[in-house]
C-alpha positions in Angstrom: 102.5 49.4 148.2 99.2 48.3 147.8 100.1 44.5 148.3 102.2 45.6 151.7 99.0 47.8 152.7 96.4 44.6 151.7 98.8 42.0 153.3 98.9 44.3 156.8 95.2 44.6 157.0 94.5 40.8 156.2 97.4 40.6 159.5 95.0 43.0 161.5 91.9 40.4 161.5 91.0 38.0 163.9 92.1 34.4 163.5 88.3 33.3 162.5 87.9 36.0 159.8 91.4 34.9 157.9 90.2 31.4 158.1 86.7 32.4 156.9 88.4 33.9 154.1 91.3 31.6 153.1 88.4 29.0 152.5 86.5 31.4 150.9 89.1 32.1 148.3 90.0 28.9 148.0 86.4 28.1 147.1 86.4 30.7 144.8 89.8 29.7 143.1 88.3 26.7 142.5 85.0 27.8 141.0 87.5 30.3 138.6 89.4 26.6 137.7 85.8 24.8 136.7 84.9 27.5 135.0 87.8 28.9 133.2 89.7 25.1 132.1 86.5 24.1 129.8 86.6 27.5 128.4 90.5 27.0 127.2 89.8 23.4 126.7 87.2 24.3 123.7 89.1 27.1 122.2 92.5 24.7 121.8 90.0 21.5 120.9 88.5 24.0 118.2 91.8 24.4 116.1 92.9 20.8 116.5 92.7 18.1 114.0 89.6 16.3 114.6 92.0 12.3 114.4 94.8 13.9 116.6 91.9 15.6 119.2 89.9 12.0 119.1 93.4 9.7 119.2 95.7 12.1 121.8 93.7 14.9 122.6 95.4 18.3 123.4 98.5 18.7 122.0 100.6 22.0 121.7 102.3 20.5 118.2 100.9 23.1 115.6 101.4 20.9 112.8 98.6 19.3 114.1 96.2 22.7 114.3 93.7 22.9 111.9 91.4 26.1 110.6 89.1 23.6 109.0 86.1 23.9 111.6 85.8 27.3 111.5 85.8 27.3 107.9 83.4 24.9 107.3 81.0 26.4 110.0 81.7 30.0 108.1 81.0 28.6 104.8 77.4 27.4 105.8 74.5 29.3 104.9 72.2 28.5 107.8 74.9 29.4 110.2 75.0 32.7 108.6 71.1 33.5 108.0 70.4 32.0 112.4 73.2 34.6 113.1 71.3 37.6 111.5 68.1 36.2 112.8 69.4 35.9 116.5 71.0 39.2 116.0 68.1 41.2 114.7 66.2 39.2 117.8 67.9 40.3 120.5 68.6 44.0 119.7 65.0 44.3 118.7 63.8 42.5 121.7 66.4 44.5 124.0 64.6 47.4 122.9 61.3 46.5 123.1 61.7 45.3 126.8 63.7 47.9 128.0 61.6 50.8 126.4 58.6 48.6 128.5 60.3 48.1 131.8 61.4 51.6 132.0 57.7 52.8 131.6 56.3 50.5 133.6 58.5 51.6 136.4 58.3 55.2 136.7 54.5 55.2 137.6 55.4 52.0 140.2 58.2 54.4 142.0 55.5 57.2 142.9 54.1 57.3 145.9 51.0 59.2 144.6 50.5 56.9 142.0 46.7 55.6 143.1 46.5 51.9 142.4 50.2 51.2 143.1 49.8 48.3 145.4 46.9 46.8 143.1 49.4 46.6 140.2 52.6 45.7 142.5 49.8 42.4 143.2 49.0 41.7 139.6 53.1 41.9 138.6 54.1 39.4 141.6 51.8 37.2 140.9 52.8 36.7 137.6 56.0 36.0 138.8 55.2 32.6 140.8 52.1 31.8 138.6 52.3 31.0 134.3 49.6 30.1 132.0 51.2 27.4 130.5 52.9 26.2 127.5 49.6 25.1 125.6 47.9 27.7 126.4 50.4 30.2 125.7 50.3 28.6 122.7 47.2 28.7 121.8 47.1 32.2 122.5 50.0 33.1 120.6 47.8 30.9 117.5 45.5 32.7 118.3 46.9 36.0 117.6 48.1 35.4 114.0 51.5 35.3 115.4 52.3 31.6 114.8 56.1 31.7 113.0 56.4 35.3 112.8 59.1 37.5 115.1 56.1 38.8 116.9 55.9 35.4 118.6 59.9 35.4 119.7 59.6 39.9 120.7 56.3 40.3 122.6 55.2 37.5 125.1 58.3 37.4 127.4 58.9 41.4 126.3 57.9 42.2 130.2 60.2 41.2 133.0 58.4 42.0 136.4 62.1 41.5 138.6 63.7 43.8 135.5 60.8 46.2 136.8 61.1 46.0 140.3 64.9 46.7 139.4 64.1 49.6 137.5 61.6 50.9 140.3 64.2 50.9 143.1 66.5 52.3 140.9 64.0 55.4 140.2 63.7 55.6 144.0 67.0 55.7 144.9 67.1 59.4 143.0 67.0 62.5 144.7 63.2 64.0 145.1 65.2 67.1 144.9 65.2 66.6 141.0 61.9 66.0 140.0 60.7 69.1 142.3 63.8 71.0 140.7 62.0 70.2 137.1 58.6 71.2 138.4 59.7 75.0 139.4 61.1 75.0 136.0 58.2 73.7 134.3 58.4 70.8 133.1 56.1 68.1 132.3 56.0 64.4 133.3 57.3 63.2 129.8 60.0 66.1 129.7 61.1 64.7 133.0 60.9 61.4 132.6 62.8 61.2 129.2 65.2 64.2 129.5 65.9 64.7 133.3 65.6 60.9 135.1 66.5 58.7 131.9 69.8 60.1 131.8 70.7 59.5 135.1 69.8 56.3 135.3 72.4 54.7 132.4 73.9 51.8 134.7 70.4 50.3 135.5 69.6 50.6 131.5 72.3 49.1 130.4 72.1 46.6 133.0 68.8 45.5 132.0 69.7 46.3 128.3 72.5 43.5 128.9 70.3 41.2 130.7 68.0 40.7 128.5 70.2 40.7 124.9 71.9 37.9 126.3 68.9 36.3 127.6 67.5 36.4 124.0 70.2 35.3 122.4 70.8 31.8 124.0 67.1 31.7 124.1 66.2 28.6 121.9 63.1 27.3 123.0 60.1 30.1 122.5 62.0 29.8 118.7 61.2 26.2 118.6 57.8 26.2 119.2 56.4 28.7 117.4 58.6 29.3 114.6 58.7 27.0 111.6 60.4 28.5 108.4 63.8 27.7 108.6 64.6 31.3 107.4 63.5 32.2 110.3 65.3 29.9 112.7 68.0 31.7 115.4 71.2 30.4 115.3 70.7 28.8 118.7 68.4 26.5 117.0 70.8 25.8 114.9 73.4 24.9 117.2 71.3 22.9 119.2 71.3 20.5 116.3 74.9 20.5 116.2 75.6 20.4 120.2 72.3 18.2 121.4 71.1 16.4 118.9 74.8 16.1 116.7 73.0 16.7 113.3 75.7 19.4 111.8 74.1 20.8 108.3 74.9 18.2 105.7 77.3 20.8 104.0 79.4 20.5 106.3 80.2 16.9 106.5 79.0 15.9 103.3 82.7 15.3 102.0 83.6 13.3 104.8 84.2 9.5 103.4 83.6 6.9 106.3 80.8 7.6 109.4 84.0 7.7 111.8 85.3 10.7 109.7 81.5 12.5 109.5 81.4 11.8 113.4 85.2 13.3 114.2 84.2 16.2 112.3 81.1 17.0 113.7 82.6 16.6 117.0 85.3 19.1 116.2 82.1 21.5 114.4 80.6 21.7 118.0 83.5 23.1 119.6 83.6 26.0 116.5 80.7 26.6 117.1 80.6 27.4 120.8 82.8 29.9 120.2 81.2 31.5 117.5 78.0 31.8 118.9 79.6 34.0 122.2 81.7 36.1 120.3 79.1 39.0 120.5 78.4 38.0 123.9 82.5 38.6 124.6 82.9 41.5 122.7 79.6 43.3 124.2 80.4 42.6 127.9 83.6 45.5 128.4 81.3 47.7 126.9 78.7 47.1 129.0 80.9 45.8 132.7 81.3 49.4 133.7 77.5 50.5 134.2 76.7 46.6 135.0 77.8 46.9 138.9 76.8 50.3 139.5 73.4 49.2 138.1 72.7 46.2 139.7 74.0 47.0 143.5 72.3 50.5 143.3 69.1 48.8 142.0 69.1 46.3 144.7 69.5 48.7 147.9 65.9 49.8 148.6 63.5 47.3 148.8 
């Protein structure tokens, strides 16, 4: 039924709309191809011997699978300690910059808030115009905050487009609420954390998602100003395994030859990749619901 009803109206459209559309979805298709056959590619290169993957590639012959990747990448301490760090990172930070968005928004979506375009100056700004990396740096030295977690939570805690988000988002909600609260007597905080925050779950979790996933393939802030390896993301530590193909000598020490160490840690990238976006995976159903409510209702008023 609903093929026959889609099928009749795609018949109903002028010729130039179905060729508008047949390329569009064949330029789609083929985005969905480049983007979906490297996916599959690493999760069967993952589980293949790292000879048979170098000397035939793919192959579908399961005597020739291997589970030896994922257990030496499972086995290594640093993996383990940069995926509690970059955990403990982005949930923290998710909270920290949503909790700071949200506030920063409300007062930005009144229209008696004295000041407003002032600030709505200062926040743009900051959008086209940085400091710096040394002197960010040398503020964040400055600070005392030189490898601690303050350095990775606070300076990029503030997103000014997550806020304008937010503040259209606040807009968008019916006056006839807030003046519903006043009558009743409430306060500014009592509506703004038990009337409008409620409503307002798909732009939260929008920006909630946004930002943990931001955080967590954020490697470079980590870089610079953290230096105890206890304290190193995992994303620093895959980006010696992916970029600069230094794997953790655990997990090659056994091999016997350099060909052998170099097989190995080829097939240790491709573990890895997929161990590093497992939470990413596994948050995004959760979270796919709210995300296009959120995002198209945030992006309607201007």
């Amino acid at each position: 039924m609903n093929k026959t009803k889609k099928k009749s109206e795609f018949q109903k459209l002028p010729a130039g709309d179905k060729v508008i559309l047949t390329i569009a979805y064949i330029i789609l298709g083929l985005f969905l191809v480049a983007i979906v056959l490297p996916v599959i590619y690493i999760i069967l290169a993952s589980f293949i011997d790292p000879i048979t993957l170098q000397n035939s590639g793919l192959t579908f012959d399961f005597s020739k699978w291997t589970l030896t990747a994922y257990e030496r990448v499972l086995s290594n301490q640093q993996i383990w300690v940069g995926f509690k760090n970059a955990l403990i990172y982005s949930l923290l930070f998710t909270v920290i910059s949503v909790s700071v968005t949200l506030l920063a928004a409300y007062p930005m979506s009144r229209a008696d808030f004295k000041g407003k375009g002032f600030f709505n100056t200062i926040y743009v700004i900051t959008m086209f115009f940085g400091g710096g990396l040394i002197p960010t740096y040398l503020l964040i030295s400055n600070l005392g905050m030189l490898d601690t977690i303050w350095a990775i939570l606070i300076p990029g805690a503030f997103s000014v487009w997550n806020m304008i988000i937010a503040r259209t988002y606040y807009m968008g909600i019916p006056k006839d609420l807030q003046e519903a609260a006043e009558i009743d007597g409430a306060t500014e905080m009592v509506y703004f954390f038990r009337i409008l925050l409620p409503v307002c779950t798909p732009i939260i979790a929008t920006i909630a998602m946004w930002q943990f996933v931001g955080m967590w393939n954020s490697y470079f802030d980590a870089m610079i100003y953290l230096n105890s390896a206890s304290k190193q993301p995992l994303q620093l530590v895959l980006r010696a395994i992916l970029i600069q193909s230094q794997p953790e000598a655990g997990m090659v020490s056994d091999m016997q030859s350099t060909a052998q160490r170099a097989q190995m840690a080829e097939l240790l990238k491709y573990a890895t990749i997929i161990i590093s976006s497992l939470p990413l995976m596994i948050m995004y159903p959760f979270f796919q619901k709210y995300f296009d409510n959120g995002i198209m209702a945030g992006a309607v008023k201007g």
